[in-house]
C-alpha positions in Angstrom: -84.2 10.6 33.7 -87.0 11.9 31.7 -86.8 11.3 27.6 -85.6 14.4 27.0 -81.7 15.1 26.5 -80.5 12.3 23.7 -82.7 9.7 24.7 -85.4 10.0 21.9 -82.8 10.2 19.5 -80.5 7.3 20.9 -83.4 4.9 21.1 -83.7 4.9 17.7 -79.9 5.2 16.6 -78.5 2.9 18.6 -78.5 -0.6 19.8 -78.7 0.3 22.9 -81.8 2.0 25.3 -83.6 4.0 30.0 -85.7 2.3 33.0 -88.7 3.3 35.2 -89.4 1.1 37.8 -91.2 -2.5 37.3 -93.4 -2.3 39.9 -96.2 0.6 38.6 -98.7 -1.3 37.6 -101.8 0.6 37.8 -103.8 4.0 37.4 -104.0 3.7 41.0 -103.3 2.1 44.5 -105.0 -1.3 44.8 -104.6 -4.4 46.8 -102.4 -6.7 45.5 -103.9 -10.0 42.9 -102.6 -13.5 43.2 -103.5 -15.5 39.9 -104.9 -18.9 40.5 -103.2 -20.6 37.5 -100.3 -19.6 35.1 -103.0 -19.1 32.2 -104.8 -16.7 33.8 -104.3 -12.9 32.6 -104.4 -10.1 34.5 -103.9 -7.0 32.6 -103.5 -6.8 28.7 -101.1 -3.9 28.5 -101.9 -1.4 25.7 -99.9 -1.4 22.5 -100.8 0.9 20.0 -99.1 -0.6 17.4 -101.0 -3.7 17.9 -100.7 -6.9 15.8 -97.0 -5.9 14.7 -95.5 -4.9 17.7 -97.2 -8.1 19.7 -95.6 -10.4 16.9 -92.5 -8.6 16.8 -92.2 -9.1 21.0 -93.7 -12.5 20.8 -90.8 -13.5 18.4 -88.0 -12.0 20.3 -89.2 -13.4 23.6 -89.4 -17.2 21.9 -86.1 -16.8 20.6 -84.3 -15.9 24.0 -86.4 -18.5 25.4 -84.3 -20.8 22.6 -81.1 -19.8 23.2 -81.2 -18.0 27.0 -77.5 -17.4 27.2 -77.7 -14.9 24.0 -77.2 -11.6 25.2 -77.9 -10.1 21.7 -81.1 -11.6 21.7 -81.5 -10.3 25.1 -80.3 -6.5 24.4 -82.8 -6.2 21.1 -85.8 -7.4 23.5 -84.6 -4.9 26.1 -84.2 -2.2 24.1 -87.8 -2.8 22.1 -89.8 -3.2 25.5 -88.1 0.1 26.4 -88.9 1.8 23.0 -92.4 0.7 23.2 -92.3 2.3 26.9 -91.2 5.8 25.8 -93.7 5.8 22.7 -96.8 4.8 25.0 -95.3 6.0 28.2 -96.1 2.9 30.4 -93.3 1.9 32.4 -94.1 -1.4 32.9 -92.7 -2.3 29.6 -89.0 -0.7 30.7 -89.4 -2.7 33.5 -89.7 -6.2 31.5 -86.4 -4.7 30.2 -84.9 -4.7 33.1 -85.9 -7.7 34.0 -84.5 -9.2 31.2 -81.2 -7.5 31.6 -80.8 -9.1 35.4 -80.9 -12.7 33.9 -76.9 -12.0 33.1 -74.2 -11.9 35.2 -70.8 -10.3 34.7 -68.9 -10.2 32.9 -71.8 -8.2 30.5 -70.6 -7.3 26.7 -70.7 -3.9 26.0 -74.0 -3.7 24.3 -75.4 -5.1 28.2 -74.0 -3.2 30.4 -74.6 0.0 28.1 -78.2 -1.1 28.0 -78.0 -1.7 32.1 -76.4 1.8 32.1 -79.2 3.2 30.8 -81.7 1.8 33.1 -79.7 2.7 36.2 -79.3 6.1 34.7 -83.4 6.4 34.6 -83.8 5.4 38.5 -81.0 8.2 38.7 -78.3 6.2 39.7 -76.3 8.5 37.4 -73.1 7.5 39.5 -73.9 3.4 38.8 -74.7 4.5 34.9 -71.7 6.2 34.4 -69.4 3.5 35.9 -71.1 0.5 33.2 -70.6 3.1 30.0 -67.1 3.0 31.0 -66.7 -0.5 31.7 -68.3 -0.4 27.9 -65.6 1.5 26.4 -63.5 0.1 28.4 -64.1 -2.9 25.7 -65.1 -1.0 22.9 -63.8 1.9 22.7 -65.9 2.6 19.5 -68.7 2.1 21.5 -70.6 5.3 20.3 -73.6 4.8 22.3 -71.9 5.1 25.7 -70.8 8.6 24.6 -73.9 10.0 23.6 -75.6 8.2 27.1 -72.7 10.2 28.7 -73.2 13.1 27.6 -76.8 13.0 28.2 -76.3 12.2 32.0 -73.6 15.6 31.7 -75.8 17.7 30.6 -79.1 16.8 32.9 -76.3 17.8 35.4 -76.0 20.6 34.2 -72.1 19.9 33.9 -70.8 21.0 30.3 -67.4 21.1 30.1 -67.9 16.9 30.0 -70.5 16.9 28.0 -68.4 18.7 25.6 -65.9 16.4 25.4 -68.8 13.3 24.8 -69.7 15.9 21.8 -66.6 15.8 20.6 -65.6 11.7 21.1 -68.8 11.1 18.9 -67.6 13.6 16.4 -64.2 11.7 16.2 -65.8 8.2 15.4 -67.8 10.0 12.7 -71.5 9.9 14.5 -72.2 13.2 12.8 -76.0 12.6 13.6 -75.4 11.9 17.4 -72.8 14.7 17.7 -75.0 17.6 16.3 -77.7 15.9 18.7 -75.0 16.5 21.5 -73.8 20.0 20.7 -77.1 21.7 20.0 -78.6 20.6 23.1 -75.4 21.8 24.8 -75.6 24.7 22.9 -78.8 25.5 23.9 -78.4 24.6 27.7 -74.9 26.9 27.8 -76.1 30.1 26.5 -75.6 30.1 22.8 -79.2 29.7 21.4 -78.9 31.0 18.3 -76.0 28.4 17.3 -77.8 25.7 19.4 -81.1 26.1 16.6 -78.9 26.2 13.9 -76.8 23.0 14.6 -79.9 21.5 15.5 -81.8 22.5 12.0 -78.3 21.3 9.8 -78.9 17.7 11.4 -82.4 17.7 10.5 -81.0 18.6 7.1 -79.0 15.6 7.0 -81.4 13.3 8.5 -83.9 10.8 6.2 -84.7 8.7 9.2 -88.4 9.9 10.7 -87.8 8.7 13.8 -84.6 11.1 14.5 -86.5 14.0 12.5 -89.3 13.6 15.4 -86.7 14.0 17.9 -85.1 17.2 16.2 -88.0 18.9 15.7 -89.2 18.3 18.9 -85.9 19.6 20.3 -86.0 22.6 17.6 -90.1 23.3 18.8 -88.3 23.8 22.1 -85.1 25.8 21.0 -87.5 28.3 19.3 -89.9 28.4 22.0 -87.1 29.5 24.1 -86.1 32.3 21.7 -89.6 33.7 21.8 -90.3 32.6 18.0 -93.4 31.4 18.8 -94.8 30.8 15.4 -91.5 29.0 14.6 -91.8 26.5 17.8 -95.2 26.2 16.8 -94.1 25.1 12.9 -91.8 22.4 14.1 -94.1 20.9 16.8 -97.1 20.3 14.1 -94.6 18.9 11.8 -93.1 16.5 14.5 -97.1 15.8 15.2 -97.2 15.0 11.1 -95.1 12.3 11.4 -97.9 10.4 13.1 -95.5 8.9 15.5 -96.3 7.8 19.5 -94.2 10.1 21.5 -95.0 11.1 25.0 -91.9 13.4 25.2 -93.0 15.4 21.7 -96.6 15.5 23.3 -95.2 16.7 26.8 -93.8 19.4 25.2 -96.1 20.4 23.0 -98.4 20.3 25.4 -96.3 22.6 27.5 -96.6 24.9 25.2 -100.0 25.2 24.4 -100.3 25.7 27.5 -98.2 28.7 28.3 -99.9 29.9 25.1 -103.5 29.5 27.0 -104.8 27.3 25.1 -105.9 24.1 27.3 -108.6 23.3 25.2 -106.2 22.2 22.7 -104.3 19.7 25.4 -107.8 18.4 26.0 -108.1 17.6 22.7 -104.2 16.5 22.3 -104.4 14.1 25.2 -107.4 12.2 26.3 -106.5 9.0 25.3 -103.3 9.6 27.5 -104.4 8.7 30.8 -101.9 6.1 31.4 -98.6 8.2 30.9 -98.4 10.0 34.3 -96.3 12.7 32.3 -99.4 13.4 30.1 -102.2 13.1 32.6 -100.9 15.8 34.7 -100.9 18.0 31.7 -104.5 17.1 31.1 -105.5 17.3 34.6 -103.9 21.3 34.3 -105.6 21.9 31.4 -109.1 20.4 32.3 -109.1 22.3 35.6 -108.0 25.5 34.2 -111.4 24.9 31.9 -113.1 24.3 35.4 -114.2 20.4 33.5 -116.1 17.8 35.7 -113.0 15.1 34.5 -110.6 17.3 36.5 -111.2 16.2 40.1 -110.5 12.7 38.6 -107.8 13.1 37.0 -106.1 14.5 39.9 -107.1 11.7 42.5 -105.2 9.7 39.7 -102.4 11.4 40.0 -102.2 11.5 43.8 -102.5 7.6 44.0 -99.9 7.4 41.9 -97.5 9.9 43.4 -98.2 8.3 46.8 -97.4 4.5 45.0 -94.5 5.9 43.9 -93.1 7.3 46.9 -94.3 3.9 49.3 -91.7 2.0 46.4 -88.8 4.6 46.9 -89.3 5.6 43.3 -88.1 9.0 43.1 -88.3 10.4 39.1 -91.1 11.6 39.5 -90.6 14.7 41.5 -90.2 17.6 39.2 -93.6 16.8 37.7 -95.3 15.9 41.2 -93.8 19.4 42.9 -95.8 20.9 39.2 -99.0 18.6 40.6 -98.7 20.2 44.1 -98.0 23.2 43.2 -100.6 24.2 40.2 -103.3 21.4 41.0 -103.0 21.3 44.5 -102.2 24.9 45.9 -99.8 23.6 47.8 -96.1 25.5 47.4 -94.7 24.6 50.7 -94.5 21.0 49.4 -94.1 21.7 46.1 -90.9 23.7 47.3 -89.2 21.1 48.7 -90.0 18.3 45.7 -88.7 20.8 43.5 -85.3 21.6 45.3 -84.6 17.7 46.1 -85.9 17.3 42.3 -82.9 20.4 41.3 -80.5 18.2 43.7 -80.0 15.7 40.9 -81.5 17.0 37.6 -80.9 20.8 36.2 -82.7 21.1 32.6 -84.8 24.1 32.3 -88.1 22.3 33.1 -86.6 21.7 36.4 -85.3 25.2 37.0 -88.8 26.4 36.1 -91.0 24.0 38.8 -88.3 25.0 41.6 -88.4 29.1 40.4 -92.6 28.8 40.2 -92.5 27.1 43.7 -90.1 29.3 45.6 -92.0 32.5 44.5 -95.6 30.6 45.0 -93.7 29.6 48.9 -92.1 33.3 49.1 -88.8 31.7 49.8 -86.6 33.3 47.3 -83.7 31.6 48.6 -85.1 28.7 48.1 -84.1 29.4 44.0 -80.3 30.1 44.5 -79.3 27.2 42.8 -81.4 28.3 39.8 -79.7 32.0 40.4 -76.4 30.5 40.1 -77.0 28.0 36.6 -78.8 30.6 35.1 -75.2 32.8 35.8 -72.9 30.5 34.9 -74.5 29.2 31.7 -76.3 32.3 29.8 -79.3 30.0 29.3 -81.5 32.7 27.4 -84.9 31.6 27.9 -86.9 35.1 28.6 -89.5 33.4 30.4 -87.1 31.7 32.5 -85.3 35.1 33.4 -88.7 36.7 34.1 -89.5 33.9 36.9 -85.9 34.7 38.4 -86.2 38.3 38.7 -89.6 37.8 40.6 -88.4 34.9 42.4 -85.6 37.6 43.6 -88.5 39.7 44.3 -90.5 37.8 46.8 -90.6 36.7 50.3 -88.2 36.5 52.9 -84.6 35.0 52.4 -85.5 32.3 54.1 -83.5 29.7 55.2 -80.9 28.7 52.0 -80.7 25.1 50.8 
């Protein structure tokens, strides 16, 4: 799953963290290196936050090495490789989480197999994610974390009625921060904008941390921007970019927007030193072509070899944003189309509906959208633009044939 739902905000409220997969390792497909002696390096990975995040890692991993059986010490190095992965948006650092998680066998503590949960829950094995939160509460029923994961999961599916009632559990065991989190995102999803912003803008209210007010304003760029209070959205986003905090979901969206506001130049600008978060380099790839710029036709071999490496490892996250690639960089809807519908087959946030409404009206398959069609009736999600794309989707092409 993407960072989007909780998972900003529960990476920094929690003790527990989401996984990509270990093995993408590069900008691009290469033949595989064998080093000649354990002291030999082979890639310095980037951290932004140089010296003190090196030290911080470098401490954590010499105390497991100490005392290898401690599955705290094992969750906190976890959960700060995957941090540093959603900041920087490398996945190899979630997968030296995951690693570290399949040194221990059952029985896992709670804090474990919650932090397991989430990394099956990012390959979307949603099923496998949701069994370990419950084997969590199962021994701590004050587990808060394994709601909030929960009710992430419910509402990437799209299924409300339990997020609800993981809104409510964290509202019981006095979370107030994680429970507004919860019900203004379900809010939001389920039709009831308006009360979705202002939940969303009483937590930020109540919230001193800067790491949870990036999330919320992020969230609140996006609530906004779905209202068609475009100055607003716009307010929230620059303030989140204040906080001078790495965030490849805050620049994804932003990005998004600027976008749909025509103004690449800006992403240009936002994002050139983002190659290596695939999320972000398709957004600069859009942006540079859309300027007709010579880096374009790079950027979007990059993003083909990495599509392709993803695909030879089974690695399917990726497919909302590659049907976007086919469909925008690579004129190609008929493949979009059917990335975007096995995409909508497991995850159904807006972005999702959008790439599968944009590729079934690019493909004239208007069938093709029905599942969109039948979210957007059941949950009142009042995103004009969204609407817009449905009607024309209804519009054109043939029925097709229906998924």
């Amino acid at each position: 799953m993407r960072s989007g739902g909780l998972t900003g905000f529960l990476r920094f409220r929690v003790s527990t963290s989401v996984a990509l997969v270990l093995a993408l390792l590069g900008n691009v497909v290469a033949a595989p290196r064998t080093p000649t002696a354990d002291s030999q390096v082979l890639e310095k990975l980037p951290v932004r936050a140089a010296d003190k995040t090196a030290r911080e890692l470098a401490a954590l991993r010499a105390a497991l090495a100490k005392s290898p059986a401690n599955t705290a010490l094992a969750t906190e190095l976890a959960q700060a490789y995957f941090d540093l992965a959603l900041a920087l948006g490398d996945p190899r650092y979630v997968g030296y989480a995951e690693a570290v998680v399949a040194r221990f066998s059952s029985p896992l503590p709670a804090p474990l197999l919650s932090l397991r949960a989430v990394l099956r829950q990012y390959r979307h094995d949603f099923a496998g994610a949701l069994k370990d939160f419950g084997a969590a509460l199962a021994l701590d029923p004050d587990f808060a974390s394994a709601h909030a994961w929960r009710g992430a999961i419910f509402l990437v599916e799209a299924d409300y009625d339990l997020a609800q009632k993981e809104c409510n559990a964290l509202q019981k065991l006095g979370r107030t921060a994680l429970a507004g989190a919860c019900l203004g995102l379900l809010q939001a999803y389920s039709g009831h904008m308006e009360a979705a912003y202002q939940t969303l803008q009483q937590t930020l209210l109540r919230s001193t941390d800067s790491n949870n007010r990036l999330w919320l304003l992020t969230r609140l760029g996006e609530v906004a921007a779905w209202r068609g209070h475009d100055a607003t959205a716009q307010s929230h986003y620059r303030e989140a970019l204040s906080l001078g905090q790495d965030d490849v979901y805050l620049l994804a969206a932003w990005s998004d927007f600027l976008l749909d506001a025509d103004q690449p130049a800006e992403v240009v600008k936002l994002l050139t030193a983002w190659e290596s978060a695939d999320s972000l380099l398709l957004r600069l790839a859009e942006a540079e072509s859309k300027l007709q710029r010579p880096e374009a036709e790079r950027h979007q071999k990059m993003l083909f070899d990495r599509y392709a490496a993803a695909r030879a490892r089974g690695d399917t996250t990726h497919r909302a944003e590659e049907a976007r690639f086919m469909l925008r960089l690579r004129k190609d809807p008929a493949t979009a189309l059917q990335l975007a519908q096995a995409n909508y087959a497991v995850q159904r946030e807006p972005r999702d509906a959008r790439v599968l409404l944009e590729a079934s009206i690019a493909a004239k398959d208007r069938a093709s959208a029905q599942p969109v069609h039948d979210w957007l009736r059941s949950s009142g999600f009042e995103d004009a633009r969204l609407r817009r794309l449905a009607q024309e989707s209804l519009l054109s092409g043939s029925l097709g044939s229906r998924p």
